[in-house]
C-alpha positions in Angstrom: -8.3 142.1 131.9 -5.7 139.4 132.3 -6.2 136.2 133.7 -4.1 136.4 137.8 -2.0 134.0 138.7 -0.4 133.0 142.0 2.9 131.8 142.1 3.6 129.9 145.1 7.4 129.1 145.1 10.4 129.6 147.7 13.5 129.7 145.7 13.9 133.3 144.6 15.5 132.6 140.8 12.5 130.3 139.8 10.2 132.4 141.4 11.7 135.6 139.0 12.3 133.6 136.1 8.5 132.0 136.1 7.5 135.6 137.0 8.6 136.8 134.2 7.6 134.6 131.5 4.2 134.5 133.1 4.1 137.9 133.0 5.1 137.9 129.2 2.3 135.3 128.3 0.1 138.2 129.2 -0.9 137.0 133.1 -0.8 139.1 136.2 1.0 137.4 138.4 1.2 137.6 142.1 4.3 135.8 144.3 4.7 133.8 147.7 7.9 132.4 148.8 6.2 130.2 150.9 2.9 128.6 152.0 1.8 130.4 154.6 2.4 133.8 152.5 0.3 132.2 150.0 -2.5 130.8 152.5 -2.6 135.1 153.6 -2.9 136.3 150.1 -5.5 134.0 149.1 -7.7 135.0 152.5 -8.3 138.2 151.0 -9.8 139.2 147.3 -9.3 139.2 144.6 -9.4 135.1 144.2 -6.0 134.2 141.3 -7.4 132.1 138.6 -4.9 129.6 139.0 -2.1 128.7 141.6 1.3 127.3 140.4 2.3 125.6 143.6 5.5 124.5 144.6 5.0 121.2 147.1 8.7 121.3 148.7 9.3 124.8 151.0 9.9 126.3 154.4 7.2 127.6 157.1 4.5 125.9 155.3 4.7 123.3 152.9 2.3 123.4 149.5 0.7 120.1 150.7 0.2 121.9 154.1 -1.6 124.9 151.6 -3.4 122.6 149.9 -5.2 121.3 153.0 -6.1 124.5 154.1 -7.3 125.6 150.7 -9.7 122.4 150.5 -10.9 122.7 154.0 -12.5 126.6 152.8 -15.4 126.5 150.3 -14.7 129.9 148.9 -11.3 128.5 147.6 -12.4 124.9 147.4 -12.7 125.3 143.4 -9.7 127.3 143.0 -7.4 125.8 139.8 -4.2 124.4 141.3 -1.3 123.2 139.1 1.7 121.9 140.9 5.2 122.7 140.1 7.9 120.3 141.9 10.6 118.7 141.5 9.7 116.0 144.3 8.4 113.3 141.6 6.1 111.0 141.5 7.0 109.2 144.8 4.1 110.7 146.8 0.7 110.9 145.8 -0.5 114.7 145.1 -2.1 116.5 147.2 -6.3 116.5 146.5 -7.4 118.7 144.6 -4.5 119.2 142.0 -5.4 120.0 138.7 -2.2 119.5 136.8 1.7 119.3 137.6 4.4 120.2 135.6 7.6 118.6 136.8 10.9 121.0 137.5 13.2 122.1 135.4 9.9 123.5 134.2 9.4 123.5 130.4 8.0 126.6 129.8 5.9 125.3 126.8 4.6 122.7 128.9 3.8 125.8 131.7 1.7 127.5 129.6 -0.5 124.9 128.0 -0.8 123.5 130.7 -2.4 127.0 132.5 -4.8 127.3 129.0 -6.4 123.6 130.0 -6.8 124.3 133.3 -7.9 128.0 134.1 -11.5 129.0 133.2 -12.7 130.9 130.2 -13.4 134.2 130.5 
């Protein structure tokens, strides 16, 4: 069974072109265009192994997402790798595995997701 990944990302051509490679690595992927779609999905199972979270989008921010996920204990643990292209002027949001900066290197992706998910 592959390894699910959410994909949490608001501008439609990222989200399809990360979809897609993602999806040829061998991943399952699930999409959110925005927070809040994400913060539904991941109230209901199955738990992704990992989230690739944009930080900068509409209705509900990732950093917004992030609180929420670190404020429930069943998602408390959940790998979290952001992908932005704010930069390093503002401190991530805690909990944040990893971040790979945008234009995304899709090398850089994908390692990236090996380090960080769990075995299994």
């Amino acid at each position: 069974m592959s390894s699910l990944v959410l994909l949490v990302e608001d501008h439609a051509d990222s989200r399809e072109l990360l979809e897609e490679f993602l999806t040829l690595e061998g991943f399952t992927v699930e999409t959110a265009g925005n927070g809040l779609t994400a913060w539904e999905r991941l109230r209901r199972p199955p738990l992704p192994d990992a989230v690739l979270l944009d930080l900068m989008m509409p209705v509900m921010s990732g950093w917004e997402l992030m609180r929420h996920v670190r404020q429930d204990a069943r998602l408390r643990q959940l790998p979290v790798v952001v992908v932005s292209g704010a930069g390093n002027s503002q401190p991530l949001p805690e909990g944040v595995l990893a971040t790979v900066p945008k234009p995304v290197d899709l090398g850089e992706l994908r390692d990236t997701l090996a380090r960080v998910m769990p075995l299994g």
